[in-house]
ZAMI-202084 format. One record per atom (N, C-alpha, C): x, y, z; atom name. Coordinates in pm, 1 decimal, decimal comma, padded with zeros to 6 digits, always signed. Each point is the difference from the previous one (the first is absolute). Last residue first. Example, Ala and Ser with C-alpha at 12.3 -4.5 7.8 and 13.67 -1.06 7.14 Angstrom:
# ZAMI-202084
c1|c2|c3|name
+01285,0|-00225,0|+00708,0|N $
+00082,0|+00119,0|+00006,0|CA $
-00077,0|+00109,0|+00073,0|C $
+00029,0|-00572,0|-00007,0|N $
-00089,0|+00119,0|+00000,0|CA $
+00090,0|+00120,0|+00000,0|C $
# end
This chain:
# ZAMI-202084
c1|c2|c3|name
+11963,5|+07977,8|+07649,1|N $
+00051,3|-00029,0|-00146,9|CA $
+00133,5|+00104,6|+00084,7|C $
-00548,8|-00209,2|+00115,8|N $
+00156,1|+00000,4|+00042,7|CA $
+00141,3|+00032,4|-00111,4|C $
-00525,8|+00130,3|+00026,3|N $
+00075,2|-00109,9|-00084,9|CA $
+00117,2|+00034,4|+00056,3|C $
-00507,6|+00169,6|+00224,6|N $
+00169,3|+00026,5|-00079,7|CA $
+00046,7|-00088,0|-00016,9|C $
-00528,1|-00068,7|+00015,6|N $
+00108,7|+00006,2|+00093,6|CA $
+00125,3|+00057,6|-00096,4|C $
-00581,3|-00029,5|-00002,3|N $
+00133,1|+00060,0|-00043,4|CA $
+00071,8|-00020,3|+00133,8|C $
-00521,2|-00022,2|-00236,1|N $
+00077,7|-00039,5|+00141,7|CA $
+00205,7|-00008,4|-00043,8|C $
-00576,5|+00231,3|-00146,6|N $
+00158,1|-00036,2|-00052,5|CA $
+00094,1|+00000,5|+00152,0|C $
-00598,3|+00026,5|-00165,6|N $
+00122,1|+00024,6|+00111,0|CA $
+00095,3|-00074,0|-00047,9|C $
-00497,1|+00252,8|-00142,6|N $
+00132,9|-00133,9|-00065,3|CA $
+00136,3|+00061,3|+00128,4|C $
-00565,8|-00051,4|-00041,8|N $
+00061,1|+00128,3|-00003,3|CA $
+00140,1|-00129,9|-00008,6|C $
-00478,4|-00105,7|-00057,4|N $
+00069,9|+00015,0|-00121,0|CA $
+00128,0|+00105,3|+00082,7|C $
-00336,1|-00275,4|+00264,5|N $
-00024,1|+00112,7|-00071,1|CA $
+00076,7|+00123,6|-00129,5|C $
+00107,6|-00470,0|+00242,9|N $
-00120,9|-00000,8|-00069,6|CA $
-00067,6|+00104,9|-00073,5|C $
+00557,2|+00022,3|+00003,1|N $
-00142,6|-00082,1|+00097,6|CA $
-00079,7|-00004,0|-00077,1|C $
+00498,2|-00017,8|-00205,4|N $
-00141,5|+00075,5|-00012,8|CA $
-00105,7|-00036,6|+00115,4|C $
+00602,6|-00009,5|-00087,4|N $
-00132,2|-00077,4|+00006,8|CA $
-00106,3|+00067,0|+00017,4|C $
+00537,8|-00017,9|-00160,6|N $
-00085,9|+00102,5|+00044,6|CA $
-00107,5|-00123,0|+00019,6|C $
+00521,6|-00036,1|+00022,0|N $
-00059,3|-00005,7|-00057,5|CA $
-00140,0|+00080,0|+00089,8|C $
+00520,4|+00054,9|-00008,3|N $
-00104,4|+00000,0|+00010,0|CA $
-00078,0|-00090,5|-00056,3|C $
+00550,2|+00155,9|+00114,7|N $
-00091,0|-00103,1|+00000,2|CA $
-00056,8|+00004,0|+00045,0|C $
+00367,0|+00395,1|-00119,5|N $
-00111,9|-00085,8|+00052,5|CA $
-00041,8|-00076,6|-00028,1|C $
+00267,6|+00368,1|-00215,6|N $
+00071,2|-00096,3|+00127,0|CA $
-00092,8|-00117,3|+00081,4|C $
-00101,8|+00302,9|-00432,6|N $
+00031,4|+00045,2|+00183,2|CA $
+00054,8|-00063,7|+00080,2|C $
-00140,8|-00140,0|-00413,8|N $
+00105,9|+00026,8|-00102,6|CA $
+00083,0|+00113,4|+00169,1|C $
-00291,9|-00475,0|+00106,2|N $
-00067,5|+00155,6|-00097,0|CA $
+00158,3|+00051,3|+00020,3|C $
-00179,4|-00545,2|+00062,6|N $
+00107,3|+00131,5|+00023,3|CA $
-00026,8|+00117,8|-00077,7|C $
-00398,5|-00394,3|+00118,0|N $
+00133,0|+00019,5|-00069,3|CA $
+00080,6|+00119,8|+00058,9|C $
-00485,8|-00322,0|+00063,5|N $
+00104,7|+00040,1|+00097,8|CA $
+00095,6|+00036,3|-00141,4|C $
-00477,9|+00080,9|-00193,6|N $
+00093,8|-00157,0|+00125,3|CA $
+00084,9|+00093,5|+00085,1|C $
-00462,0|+00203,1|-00109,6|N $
+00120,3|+00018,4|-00061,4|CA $
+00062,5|-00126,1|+00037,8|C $
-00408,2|+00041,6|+00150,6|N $
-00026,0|+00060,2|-00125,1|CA $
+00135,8|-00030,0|-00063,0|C $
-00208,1|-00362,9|+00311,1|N $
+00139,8|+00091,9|-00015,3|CA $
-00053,4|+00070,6|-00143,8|C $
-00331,6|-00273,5|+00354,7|N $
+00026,4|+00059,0|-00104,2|CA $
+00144,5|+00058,5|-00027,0|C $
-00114,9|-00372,0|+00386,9|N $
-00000,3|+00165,8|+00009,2|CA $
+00019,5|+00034,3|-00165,7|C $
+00004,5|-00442,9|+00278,7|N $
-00139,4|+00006,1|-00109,4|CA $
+00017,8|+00150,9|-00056,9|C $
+00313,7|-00263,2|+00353,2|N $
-00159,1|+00103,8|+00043,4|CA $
-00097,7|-00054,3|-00109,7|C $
+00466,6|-00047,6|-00129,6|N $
-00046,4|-00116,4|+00112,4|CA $
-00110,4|+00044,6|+00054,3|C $
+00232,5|+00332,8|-00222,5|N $
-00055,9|-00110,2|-00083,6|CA $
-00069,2|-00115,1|+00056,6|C $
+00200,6|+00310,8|+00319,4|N $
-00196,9|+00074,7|-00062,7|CA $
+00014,7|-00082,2|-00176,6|C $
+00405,0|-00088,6|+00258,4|N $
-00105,6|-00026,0|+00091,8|CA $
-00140,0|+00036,5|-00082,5|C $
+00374,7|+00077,0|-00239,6|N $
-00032,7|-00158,8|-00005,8|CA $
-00134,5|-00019,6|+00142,7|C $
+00218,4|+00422,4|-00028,2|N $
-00065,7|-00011,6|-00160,5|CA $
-00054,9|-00153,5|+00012,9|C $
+00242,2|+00144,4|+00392,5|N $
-00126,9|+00023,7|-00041,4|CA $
-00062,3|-00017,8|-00109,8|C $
+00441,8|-00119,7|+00017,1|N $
-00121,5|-00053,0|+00082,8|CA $
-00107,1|+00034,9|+00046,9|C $
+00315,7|+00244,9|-00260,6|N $
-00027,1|-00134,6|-00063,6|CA $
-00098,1|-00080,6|+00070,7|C $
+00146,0|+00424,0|+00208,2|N $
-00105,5|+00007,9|-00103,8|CA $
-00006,3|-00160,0|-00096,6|C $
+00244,8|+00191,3|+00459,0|N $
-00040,0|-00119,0|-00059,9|CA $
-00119,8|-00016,9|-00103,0|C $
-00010,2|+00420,1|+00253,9|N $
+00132,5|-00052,6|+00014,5|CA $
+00003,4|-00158,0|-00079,5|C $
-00218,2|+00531,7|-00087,8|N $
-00023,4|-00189,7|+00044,1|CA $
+00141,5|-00037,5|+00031,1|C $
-00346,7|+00487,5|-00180,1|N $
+00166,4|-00050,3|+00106,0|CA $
-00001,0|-00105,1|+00064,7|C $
-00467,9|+00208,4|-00302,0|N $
+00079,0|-00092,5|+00097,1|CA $
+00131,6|-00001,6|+00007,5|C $
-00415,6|+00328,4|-00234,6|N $
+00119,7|-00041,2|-00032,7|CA $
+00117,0|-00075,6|+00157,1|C $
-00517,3|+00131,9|-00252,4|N $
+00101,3|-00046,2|+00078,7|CA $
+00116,2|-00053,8|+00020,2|C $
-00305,2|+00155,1|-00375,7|N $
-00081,7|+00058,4|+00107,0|CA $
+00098,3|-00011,0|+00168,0|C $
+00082,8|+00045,1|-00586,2|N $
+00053,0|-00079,1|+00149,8|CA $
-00100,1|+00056,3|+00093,8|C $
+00030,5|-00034,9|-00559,1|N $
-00021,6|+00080,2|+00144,4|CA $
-00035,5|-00052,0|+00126,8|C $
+00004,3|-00164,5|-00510,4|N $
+00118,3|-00079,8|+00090,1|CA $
+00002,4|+00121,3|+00136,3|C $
-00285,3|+00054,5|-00402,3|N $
+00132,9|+00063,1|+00017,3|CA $
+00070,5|-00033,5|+00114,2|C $
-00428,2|-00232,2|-00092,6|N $
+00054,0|+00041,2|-00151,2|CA $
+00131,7|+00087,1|+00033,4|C $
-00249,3|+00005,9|+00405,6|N $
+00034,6|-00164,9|-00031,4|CA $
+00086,5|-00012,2|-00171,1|C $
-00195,6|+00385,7|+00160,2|N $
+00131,4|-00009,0|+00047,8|CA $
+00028,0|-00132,8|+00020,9|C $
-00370,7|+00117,1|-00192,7|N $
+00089,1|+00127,7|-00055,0|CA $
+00129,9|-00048,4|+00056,0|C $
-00415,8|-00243,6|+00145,7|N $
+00070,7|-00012,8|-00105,7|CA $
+00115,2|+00087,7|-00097,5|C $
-00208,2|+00133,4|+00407,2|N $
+00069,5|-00125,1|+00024,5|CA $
+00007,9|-00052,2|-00148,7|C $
-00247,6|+00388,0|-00053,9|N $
+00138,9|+00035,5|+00106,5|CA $
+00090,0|-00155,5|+00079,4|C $
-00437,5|-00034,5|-00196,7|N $
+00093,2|+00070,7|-00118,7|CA $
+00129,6|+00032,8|+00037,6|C $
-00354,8|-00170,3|+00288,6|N $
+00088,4|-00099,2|-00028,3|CA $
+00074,7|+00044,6|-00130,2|C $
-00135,0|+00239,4|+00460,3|N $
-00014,8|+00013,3|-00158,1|CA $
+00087,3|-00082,9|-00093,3|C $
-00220,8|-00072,0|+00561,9|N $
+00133,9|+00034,8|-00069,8|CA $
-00074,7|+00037,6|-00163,7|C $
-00275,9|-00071,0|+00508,6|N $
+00031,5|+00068,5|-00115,2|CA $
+00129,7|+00015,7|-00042,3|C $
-00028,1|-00208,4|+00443,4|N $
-00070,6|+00099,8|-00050,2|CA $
+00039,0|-00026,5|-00132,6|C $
+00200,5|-00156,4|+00476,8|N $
-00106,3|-00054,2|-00124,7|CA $
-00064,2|+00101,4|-00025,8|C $
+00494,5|-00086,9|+00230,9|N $
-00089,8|+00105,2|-00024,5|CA $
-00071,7|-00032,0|-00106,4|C $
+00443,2|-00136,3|+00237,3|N $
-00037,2|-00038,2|-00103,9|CA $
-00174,8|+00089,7|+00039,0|C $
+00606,8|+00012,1|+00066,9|N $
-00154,6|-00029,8|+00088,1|CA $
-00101,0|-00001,0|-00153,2|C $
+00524,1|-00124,8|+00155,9|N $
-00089,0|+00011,5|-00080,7|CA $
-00147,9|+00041,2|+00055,4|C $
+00556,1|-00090,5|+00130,6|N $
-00111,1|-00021,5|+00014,6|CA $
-00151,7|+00089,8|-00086,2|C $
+00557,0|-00279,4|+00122,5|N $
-00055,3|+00054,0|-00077,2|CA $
-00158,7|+00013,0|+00068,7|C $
+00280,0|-00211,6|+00287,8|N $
+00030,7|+00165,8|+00008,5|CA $
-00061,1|+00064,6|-00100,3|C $
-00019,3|-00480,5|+00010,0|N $
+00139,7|+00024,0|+00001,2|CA $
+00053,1|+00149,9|+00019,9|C $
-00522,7|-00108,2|-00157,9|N $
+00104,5|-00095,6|-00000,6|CA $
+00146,4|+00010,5|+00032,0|C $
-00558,5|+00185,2|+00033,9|N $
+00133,3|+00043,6|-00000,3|CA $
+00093,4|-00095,7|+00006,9|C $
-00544,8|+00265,1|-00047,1|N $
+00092,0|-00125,4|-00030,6|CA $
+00162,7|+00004,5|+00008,7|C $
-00544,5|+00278,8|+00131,2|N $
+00130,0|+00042,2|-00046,9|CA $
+00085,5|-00164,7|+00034,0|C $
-00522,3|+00269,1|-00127,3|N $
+00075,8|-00114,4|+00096,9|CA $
+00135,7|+00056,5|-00042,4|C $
-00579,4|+00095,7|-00083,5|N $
+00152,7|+00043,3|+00036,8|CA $
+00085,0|-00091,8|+00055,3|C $
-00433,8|-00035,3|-00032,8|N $
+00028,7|+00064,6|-00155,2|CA $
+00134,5|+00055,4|+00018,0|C $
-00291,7|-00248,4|+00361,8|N $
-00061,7|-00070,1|-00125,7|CA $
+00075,8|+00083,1|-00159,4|C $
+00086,3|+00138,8|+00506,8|N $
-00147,0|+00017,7|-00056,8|CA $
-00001,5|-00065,7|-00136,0|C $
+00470,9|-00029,5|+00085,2|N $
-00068,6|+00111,3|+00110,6|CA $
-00130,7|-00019,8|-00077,0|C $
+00451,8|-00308,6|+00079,2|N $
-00109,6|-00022,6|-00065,4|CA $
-00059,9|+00101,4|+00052,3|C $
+00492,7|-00114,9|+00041,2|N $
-00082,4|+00037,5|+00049,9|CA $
-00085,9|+00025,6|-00104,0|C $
+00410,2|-00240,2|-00079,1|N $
-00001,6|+00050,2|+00165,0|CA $
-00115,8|+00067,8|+00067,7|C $
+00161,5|-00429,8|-00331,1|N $
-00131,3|+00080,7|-00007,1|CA $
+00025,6|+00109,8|+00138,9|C $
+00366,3|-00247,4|-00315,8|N $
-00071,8|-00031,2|+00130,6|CA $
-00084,1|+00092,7|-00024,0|C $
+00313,4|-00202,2|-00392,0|N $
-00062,2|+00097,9|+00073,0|CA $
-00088,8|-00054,8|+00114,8|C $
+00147,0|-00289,1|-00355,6|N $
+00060,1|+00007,3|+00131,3|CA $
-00013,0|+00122,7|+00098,4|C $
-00188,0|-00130,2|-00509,7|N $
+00143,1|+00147,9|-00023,8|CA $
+00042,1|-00045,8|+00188,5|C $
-00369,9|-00250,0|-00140,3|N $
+00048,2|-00042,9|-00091,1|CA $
+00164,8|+00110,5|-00024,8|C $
-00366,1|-00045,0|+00372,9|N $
+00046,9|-00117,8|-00031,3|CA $
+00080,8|+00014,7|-00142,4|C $
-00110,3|+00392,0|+00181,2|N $
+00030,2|-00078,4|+00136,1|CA $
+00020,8|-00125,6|-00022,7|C $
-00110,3|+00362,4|-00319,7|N $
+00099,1|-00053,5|+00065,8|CA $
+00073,9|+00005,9|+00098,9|C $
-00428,2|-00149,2|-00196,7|N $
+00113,3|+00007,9|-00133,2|CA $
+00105,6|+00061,0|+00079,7|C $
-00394,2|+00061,9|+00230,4|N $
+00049,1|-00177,7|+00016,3|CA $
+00129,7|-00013,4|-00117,3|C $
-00256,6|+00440,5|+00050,9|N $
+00110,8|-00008,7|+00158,9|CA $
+00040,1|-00174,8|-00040,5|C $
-00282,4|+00204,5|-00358,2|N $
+00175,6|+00017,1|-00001,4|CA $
+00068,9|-00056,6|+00133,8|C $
-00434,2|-00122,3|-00031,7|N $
+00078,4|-00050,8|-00081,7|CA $
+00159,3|+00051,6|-00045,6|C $
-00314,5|+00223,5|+00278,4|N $
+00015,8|-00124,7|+00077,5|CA $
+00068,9|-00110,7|-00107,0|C $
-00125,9|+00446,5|-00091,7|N $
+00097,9|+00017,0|+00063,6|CA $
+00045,9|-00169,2|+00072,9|C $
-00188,5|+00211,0|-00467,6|N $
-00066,4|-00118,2|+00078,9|CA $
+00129,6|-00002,9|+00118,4|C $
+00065,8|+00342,8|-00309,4|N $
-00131,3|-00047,4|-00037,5|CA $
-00026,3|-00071,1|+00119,4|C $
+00429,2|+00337,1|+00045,5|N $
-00070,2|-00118,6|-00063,3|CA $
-00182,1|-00067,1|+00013,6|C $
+00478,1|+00430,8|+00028,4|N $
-00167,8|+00003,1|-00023,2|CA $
-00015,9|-00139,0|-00017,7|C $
+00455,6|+00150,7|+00242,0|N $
-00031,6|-00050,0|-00124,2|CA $
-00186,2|+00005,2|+00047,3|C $
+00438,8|+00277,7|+00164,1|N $
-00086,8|-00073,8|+00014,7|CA $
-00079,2|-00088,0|-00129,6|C $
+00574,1|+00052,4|+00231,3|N $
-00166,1|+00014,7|-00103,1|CA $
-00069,2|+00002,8|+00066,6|C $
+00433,8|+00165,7|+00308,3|N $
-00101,8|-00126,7|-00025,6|CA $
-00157,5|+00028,2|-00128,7|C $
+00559,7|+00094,5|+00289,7|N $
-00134,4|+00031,0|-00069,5|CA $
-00101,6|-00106,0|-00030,5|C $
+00366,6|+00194,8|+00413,1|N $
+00008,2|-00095,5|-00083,6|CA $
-00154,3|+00059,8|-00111,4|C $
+00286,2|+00246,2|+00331,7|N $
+00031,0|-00135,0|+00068,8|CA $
-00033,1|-00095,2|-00113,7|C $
+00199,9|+00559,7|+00013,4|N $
-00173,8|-00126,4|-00081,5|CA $
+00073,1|-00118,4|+00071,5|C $
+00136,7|+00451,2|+00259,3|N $
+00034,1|-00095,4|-00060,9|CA $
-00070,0|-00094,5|-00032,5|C $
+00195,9|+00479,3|+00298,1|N $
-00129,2|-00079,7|-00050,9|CA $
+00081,3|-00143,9|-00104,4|C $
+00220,1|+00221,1|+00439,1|N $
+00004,2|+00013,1|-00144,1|CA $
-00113,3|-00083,0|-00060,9|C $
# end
């Protein structure tokens, strides 16, 4: 029986060697593979990301920075402590940590290259 094992963004960024250090030191991501200077892919806990230098339209990242558009959307387990880990980093928080009207505790954060990832756990209730 067939079956998706898992997904994964890509994200366009400017300076691949500055996104690969943002997060690896500041989001705990590991670096799993670096291809020819413009490709890579990052992964923390099964989450994983690849990342791809080229050309973005920064009209189109500000479009969805102004409408809170999610580029990623994380399933966490211990979201308080992460939130406090990437304060303790230096990590920008677009959004804080709060309870949405879904059952959840998020908050969101922006990389270097403007794309916005929301880290979310269910609220015990």
């Amino acid at each position: 029986m067939a079956s998706v094992k898992s997904t994964a963004p890509q994200f366009l960024v400017a300076d691949l060697t500055e996104t690969l250090a943002f997060y690896k030191n500041r989001l705990g991501f590991i670096i799993d593979f670096v291809y020819q200077d413009y490709y890579a892919n990052v992964s923390r806990d099964g989450a994983t990301i690849h990342l791809k230098c080229a050309p973005k339209i920064e009209a189109e990242r500000a479009h969805r920075k102004a409408g809170e558009h999610l580029d990623a959307y994380l399933d966490v387990v211990g979201v308080r402590d992460l939130y406090e880990e990437f304060a303790d980093r230096g990590v920008t928080i677009f959004r804080p940590l709060e309870s949405r009207p879904w059952g959840r505790l998020e908050f969101y954060l922006e990389d270097p290259d403007g794309y916005i990832l929301c880290f979310s756990e269910a609220i015990e209730g």
